[in-house]
N, C-alpha and C positions, 0 to 999 in steps of 0.2 A: 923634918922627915920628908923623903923625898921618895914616890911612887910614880911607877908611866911618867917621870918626866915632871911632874907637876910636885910643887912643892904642898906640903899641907898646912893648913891652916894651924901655930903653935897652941894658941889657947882655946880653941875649943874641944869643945865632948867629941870622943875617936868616934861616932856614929856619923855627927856631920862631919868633920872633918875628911872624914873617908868620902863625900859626896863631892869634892871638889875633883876628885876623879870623873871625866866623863866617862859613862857608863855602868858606876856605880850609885844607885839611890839609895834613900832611908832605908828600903825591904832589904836590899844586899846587903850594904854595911851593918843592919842589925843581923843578917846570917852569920857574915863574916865574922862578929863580933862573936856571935854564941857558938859556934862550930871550933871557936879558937878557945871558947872559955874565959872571954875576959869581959872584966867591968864594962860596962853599959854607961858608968858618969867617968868613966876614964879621959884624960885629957891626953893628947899626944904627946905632951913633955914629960908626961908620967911614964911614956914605954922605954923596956929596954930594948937592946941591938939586938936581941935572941926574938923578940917581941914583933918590932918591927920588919926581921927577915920573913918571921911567919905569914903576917899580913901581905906583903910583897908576895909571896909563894904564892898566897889564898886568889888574892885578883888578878896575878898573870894568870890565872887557867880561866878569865870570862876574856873577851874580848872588849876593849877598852880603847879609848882613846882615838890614836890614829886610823886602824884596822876598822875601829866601829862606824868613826867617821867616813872613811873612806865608801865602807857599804851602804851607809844609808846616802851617799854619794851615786852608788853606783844604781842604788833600787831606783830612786830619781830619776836617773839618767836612762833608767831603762825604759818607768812610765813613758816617759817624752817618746824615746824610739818607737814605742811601740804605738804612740798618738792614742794612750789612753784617757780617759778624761782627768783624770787626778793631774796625770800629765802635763795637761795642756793649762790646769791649771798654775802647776807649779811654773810653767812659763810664761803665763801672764803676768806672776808675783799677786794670785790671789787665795783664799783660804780655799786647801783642798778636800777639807772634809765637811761641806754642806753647811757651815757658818754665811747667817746673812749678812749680804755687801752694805743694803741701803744705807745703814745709818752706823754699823761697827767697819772695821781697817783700812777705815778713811785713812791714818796715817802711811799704809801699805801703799795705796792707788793715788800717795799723791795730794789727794784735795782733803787737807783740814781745814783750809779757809771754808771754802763753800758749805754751808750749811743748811739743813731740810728750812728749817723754819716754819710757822703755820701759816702764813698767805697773809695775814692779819693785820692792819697796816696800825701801825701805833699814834693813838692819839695824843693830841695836845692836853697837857694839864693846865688847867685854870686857875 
């Protein structure tokens, strides 16, 4: 089954399955699911073509995918212009919601070698 472009996942439950949608989580896909009336342990090789047009219908009317992508592209791009701080963080490539640096997304900035360590020099065993 093929939605926005993206293919879905064949064997599992229509709830995840439907998360492989960008833009679609667990809370939606279980909307989508009961707004449509259908099984909750449904599997996608279970739908028919009447089944799967519905679903199609239901998540073209959120915005998804490209178009979502695109704006949380464009919110980004505005922080920056605008030299907000969130901004300025997203252009250092650091956490922009108040996460501490010292010792978490070492991987982000770069140095996973380097490490805090306690000053503490390690002695010889006898």
């Amino acid at each position: 089954m093929r939605i926005s472009g993206i293919n879905l996942p064949e064997n599992k439950r229509l709830e995840i399955a439907l998360t492989a949608v960008f833009g679609v989580g667990r809370p939606r896909a279980k909307q989508i699911i009961e707004k449509l009336g259908l099984e909750m342990g449904m599997k996608t090789t279970d739908l028919t073509a009447d089944q799967e047009n519905l679903i199609r219908r239901e998540i073209e009317l959120f915005k998804t995918e490209g178009d979502l992508k695109r704006d949380v592209q464009q919110n980004i791009k505005r922080l920056k212009d605008i030299k907000a701080y969130r901004g300025t963080r997203h252009t250092k490539h650091l956490p922009a919601r108040g996460q501490r640096t010292k010792t978490n997304s070492r991987t982000v900035r770069g140095n996973v070698r380097r490490t805090m360590g306690s000053g503490r020099r390690k002695t010889e065993k006898t």
